[in-house]
C-alpha positions in Angstrom: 156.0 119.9 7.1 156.2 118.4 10.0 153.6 115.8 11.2 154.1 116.2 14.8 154.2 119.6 17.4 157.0 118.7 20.2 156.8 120.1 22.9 158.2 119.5 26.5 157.6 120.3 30.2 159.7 121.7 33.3 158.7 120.7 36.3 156.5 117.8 36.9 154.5 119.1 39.8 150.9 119.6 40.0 150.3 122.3 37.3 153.1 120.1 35.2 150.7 117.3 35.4 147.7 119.1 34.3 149.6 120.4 30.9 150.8 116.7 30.1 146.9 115.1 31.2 145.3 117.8 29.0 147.1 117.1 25.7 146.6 113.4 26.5 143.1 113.6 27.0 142.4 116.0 24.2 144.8 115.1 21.8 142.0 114.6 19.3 140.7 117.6 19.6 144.3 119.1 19.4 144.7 117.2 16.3 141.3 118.4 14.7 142.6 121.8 15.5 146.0 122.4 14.5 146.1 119.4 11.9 149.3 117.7 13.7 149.7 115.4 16.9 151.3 116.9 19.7 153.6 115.2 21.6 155.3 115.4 24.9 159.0 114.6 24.0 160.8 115.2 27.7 160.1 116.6 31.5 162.2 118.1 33.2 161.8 116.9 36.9 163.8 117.9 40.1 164.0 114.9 42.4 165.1 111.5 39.8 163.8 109.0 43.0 160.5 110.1 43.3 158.2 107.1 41.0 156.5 108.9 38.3 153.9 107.6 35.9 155.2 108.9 32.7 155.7 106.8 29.7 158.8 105.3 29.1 159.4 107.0 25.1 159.4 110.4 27.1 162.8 111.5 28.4 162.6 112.3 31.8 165.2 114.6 32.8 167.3 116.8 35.9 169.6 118.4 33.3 167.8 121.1 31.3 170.6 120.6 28.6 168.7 116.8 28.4 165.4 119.3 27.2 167.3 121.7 24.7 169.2 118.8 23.4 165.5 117.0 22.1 165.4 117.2 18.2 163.0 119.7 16.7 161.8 120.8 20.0 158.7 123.6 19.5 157.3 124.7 22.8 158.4 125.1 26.1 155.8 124.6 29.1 157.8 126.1 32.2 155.8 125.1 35.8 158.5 126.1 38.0 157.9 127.5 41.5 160.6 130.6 41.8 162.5 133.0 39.9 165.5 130.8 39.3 166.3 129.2 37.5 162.6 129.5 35.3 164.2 132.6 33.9 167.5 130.9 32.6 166.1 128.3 31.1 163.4 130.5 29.6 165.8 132.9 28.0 168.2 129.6 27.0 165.3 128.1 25.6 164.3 131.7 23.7 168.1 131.5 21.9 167.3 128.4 20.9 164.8 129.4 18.6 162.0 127.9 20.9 158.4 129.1 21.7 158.0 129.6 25.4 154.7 128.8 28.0 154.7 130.1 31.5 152.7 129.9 34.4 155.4 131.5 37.0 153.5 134.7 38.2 156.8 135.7 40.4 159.5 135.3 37.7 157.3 136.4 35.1 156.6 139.6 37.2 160.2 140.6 37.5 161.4 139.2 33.8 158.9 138.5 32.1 159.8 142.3 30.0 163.3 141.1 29.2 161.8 137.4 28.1 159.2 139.0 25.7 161.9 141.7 24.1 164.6 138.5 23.9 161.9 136.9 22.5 160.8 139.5 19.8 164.7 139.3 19.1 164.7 135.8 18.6 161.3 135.4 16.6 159.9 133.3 19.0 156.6 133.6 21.2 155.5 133.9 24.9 152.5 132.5 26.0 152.0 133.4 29.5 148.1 133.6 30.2 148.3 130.9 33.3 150.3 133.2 35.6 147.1 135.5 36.7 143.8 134.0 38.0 144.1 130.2 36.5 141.6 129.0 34.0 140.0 133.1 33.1 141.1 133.7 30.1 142.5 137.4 31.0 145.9 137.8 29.1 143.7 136.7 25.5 140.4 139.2 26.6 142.8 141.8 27.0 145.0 141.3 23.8 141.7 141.3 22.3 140.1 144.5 23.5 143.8 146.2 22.9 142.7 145.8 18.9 140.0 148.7 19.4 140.3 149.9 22.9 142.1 151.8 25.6 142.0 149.8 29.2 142.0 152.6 31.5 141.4 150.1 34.7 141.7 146.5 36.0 140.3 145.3 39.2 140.6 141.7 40.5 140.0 138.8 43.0 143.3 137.4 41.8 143.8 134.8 44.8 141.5 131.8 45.1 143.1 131.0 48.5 142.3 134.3 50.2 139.1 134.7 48.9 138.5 131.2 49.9 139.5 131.9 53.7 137.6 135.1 54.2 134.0 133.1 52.4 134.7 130.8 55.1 135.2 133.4 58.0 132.3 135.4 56.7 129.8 132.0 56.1 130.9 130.3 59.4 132.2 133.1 61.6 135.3 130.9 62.0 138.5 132.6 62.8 141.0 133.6 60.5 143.9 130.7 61.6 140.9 127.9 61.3 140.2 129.3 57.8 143.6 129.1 56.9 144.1 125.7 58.4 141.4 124.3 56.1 142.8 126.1 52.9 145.8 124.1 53.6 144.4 120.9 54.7 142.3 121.0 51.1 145.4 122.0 49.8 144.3 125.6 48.8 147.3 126.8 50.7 151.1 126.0 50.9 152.8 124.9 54.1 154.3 128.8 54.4 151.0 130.7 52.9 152.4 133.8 53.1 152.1 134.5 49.3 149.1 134.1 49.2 147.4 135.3 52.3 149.6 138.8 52.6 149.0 139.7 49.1 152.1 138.9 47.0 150.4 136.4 44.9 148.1 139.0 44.0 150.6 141.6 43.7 152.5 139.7 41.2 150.0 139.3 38.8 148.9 142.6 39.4 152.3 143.3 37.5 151.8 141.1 34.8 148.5 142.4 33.9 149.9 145.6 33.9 152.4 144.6 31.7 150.0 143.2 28.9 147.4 146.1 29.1 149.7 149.5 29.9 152.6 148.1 28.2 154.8 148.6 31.5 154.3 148.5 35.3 154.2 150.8 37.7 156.8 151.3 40.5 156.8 148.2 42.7 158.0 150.2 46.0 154.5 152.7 45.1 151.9 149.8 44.8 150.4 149.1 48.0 150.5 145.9 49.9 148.1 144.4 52.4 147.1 141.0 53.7 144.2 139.6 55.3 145.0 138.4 58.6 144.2 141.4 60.4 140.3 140.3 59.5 138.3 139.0 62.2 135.0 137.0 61.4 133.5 139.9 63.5 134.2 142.0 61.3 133.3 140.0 57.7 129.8 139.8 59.9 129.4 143.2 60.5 129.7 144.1 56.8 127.1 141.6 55.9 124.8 143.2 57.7 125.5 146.3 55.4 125.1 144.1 52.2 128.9 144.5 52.0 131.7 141.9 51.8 135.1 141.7 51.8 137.2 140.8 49.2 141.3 140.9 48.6 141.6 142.7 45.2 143.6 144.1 42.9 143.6 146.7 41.3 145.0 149.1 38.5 143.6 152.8 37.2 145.9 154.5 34.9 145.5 158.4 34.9 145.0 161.1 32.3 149.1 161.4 32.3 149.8 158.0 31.9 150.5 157.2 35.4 149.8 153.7 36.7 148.7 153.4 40.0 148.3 149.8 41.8 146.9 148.2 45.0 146.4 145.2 46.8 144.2 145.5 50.0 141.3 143.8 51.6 137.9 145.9 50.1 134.3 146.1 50.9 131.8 145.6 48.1 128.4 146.1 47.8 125.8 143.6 46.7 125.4 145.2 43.1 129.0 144.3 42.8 129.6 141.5 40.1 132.5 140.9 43.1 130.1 140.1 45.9 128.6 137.1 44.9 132.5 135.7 43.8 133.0 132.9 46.7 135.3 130.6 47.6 138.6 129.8 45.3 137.1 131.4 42.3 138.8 134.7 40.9 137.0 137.3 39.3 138.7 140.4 37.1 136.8 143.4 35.5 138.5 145.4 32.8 137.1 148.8 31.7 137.4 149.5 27.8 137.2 152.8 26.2 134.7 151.1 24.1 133.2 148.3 25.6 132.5 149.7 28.9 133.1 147.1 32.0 133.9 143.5 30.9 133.9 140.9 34.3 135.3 137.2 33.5 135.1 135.0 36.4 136.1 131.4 37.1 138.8 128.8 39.1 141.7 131.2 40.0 144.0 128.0 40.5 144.5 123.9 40.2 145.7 120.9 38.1 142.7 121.5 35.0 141.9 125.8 35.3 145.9 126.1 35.4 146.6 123.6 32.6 143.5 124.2 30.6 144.9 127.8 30.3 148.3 126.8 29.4 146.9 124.6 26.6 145.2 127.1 25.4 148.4 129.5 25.5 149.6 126.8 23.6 146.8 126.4 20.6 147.1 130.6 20.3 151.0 130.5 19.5 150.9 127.7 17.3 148.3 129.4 16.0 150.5 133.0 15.2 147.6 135.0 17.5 151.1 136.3 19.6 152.5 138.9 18.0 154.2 142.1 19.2 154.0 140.3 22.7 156.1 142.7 24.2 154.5 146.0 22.6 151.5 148.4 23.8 149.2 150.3 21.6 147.5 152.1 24.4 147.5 155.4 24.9 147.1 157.8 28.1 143.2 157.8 27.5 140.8 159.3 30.1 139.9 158.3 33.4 138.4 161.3 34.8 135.6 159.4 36.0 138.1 157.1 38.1 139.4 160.1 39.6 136.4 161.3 40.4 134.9 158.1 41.7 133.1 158.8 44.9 133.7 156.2 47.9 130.3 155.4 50.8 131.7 157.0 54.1 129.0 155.2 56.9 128.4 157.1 59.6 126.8 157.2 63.0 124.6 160.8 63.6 122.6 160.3 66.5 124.0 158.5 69.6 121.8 155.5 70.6 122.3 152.4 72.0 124.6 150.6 69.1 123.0 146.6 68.9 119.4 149.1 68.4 121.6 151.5 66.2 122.7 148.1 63.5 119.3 146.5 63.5 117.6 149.7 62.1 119.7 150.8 60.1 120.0 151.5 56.2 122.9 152.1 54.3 121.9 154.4 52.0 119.7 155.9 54.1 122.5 156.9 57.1 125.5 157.8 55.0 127.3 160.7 53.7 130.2 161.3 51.3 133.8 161.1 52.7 136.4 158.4 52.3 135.9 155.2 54.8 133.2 153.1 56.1 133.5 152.0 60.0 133.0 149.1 60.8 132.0 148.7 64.9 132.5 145.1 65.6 133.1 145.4 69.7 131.8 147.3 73.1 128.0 146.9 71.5 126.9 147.6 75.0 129.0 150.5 75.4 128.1 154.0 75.9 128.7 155.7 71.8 130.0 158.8 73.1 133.0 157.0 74.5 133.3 154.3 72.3 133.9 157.0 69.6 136.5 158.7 71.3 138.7 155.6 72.1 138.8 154.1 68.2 139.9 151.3 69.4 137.0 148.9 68.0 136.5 150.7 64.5 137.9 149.3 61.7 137.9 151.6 58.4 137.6 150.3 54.8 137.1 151.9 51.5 134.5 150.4 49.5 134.6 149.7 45.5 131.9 152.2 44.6 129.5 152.6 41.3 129.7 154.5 38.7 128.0 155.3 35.7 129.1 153.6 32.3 128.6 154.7 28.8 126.0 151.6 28.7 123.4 152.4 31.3 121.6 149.5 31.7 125.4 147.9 33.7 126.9 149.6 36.7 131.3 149.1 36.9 132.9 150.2 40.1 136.4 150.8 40.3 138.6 151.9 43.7 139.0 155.7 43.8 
């Protein structure tokens, strides 16, 4: 038996360095687990000028060939940014009898069904819990409720940078280019944010959890897509005054045929939400078990220690023989009648009075009636109602997550109808 667990890493960026300083700093515990050391043996890097502080026994590598050609190799940790070539090197990596870790959400999205069935061919494992929402443990909870139960719907704050611009838009009535400019200046945000701030990000992992709970994904072109730029701090304000925020989510509801049907889009909440209170970079997901009702996990969506800690952890569950039948689904069609039937808070205005008087008075629940938005008047405060009606051109219209009763009464879940 061997006394030692080799493993290596591609890409020695920032999630790269949090997989080698985790299984340096808890090698013991790594040790006390698994009963072996576990030991870097090469990195795959892509610029060979750039000074690196990585110890000299390691091989440090631009050739992937360098990587495959290590002796006894185990595990794969891939923390490549893009498709390509991540998925080459996975799949070479899978013929070569070795276990692979993941946390590219993009390539993952798009292959990540033809890496687990090569891998199933090969007898090998794919860990791939760091590509959605960071340090939550997600991929595991729902491997683990897919024992007993059906999953008939996923919701999610799966961005930490978007959720982190609007809680600053909202909190500080700042615009939504300042927002963005400090995401990026505390590094929250890439140079080009698109990604993240016009939902792709969260798209993507929308596909991958769809992929480990449903067993498949819906149709990309069917899932819609929306950013957050359009949000003004007006706006974020105006909701507050409700006891409503906004919040980029995700989410999934599969229907009594089987159908899977997918969004990403800017959302109100209300402050019974276990959403509302989720600020700044942390994600937040809530699955709904046919058994266990509404599960929420929250925690830090993204960085060097949530994104490595969760690809350690990938790590100790493979090594472990937890993954099996990676690439199969034991769900069912199941029932989510009550998804289908959720209701959505329509707010609106039923006697013409000044508006600023009209806001400062009013109750939510009191003033609304069922229908399918809430409006949102943000501008023309002074303006005569009747008119200001009749133009639109200050109303913005959101659908609000909504509650629901659960088979345990004493919780409320909410889900997007």
């Amino acid at each position: 038996m061997m006394s030692t667990i080799n493993v290596a890493v591609l890409g020695f960026g920032t999630v790269g360095q949090g997989v080698c300083e985790a299984i340096e700093t808890h090698q013991e515990r790594l040790e006390e687990i698994l009963g072996k050391e576990v030991k870097v043996r090469g990195i795959l890097i892509k610029d060979a000028t750039k000074e690196r502080n990585i110890d000299p026994s390691i091989v440090v590598t631009t050739d992937f060939q360098d990587i495959l050609n290590i002796p006894d190799l185990d595990v794969i940790f891939e923390a490549i940014v893009g498709e390509e070539p991540s998925h080459t090197y996975l799949s070479e990596a899978i013929r070569n009898g070795i276990h692979i870790i993941t946390a590219n959400k993009a390539m993952f999205a798009k292959y990540g069904p033809d890496l687990l069935t090569k891998a199933k061919a090969h007898d090998v494992s794919v860990g791939f819990e760091a590509t959605t929402a960071g340090g939550i443990p997600v991929i595991g909870s729902i491997r683990q409720l897919l024992k007993v139960n059906e999953i008939s719907s996923i919701q999610g704050i799966l961005n930490g940078t978007s959720n982190f611009i609007l809680s600053q838009m909202r909190k500080k009535g700042i615009s939504f280019e300042f927002a963005l400019k400090q995401s990026q200046e505390k590094g929250y945000a890439e140079a080009d944010p698109t990604s993240d701030i016009e939902g792709y990000d969260a798209f993507y992992k929308l596909l991958i959890l769809s992929q480990t709970a449903f067993g498949r994904q819906p149709e990309w072109k069917e899932i819609r897509r929306k950013g957050i730029s359009h949000l003004t701090p007006e706006w974020l304000q105006a909701a507050e005054s409700f006891r409503l925020r906004f919040k980029h989510i995700g989410s999934l509801i599969r229907d009594g045929s089987g159908r899977i049907k997918g969004e990403v889009a800017p959302i109100l909440v209300h402050d019974t939400h276990p959403f509302y209170g989720v600020e700044d970079v942390e994600n937040a997901i809530s699955l709904k078990g046919s058994l266990v009702g509404r599960v929420t996990l929250l925690g830090p969506g993204a960085g060097k220690f949530p994104t490595g800690s969760a690809m350690v952890e990938d790590f100790l569950s493979l090594i472990e023989g937890k993954y099996t039948d990676t690439s199969d689904s034991i769900i069912g069609a199941g029932d989510s009648q009550n998804e289908e039937k959720c209701r959505q808070w329509v707010l609106r205005i039923h006697e013409h009075e000044d508006y600023q008087s009209w806001i400062s008075l009013f109750t939510l629940k009191d003033r609304i009636q069922l229908g399918r938005y809430l409006y949102i008047f943000v501008e023309g405060k002074n303006d005569d109602i009747e008119s200001f009606l009749q133009t639109h051109e200050q109303i913005q219209a959101v659908s609000i997550l909504n509650e629901i009763s659960l088979e345990n009464e004493a919780k409320k879940g909410f889900v997007v109808s």
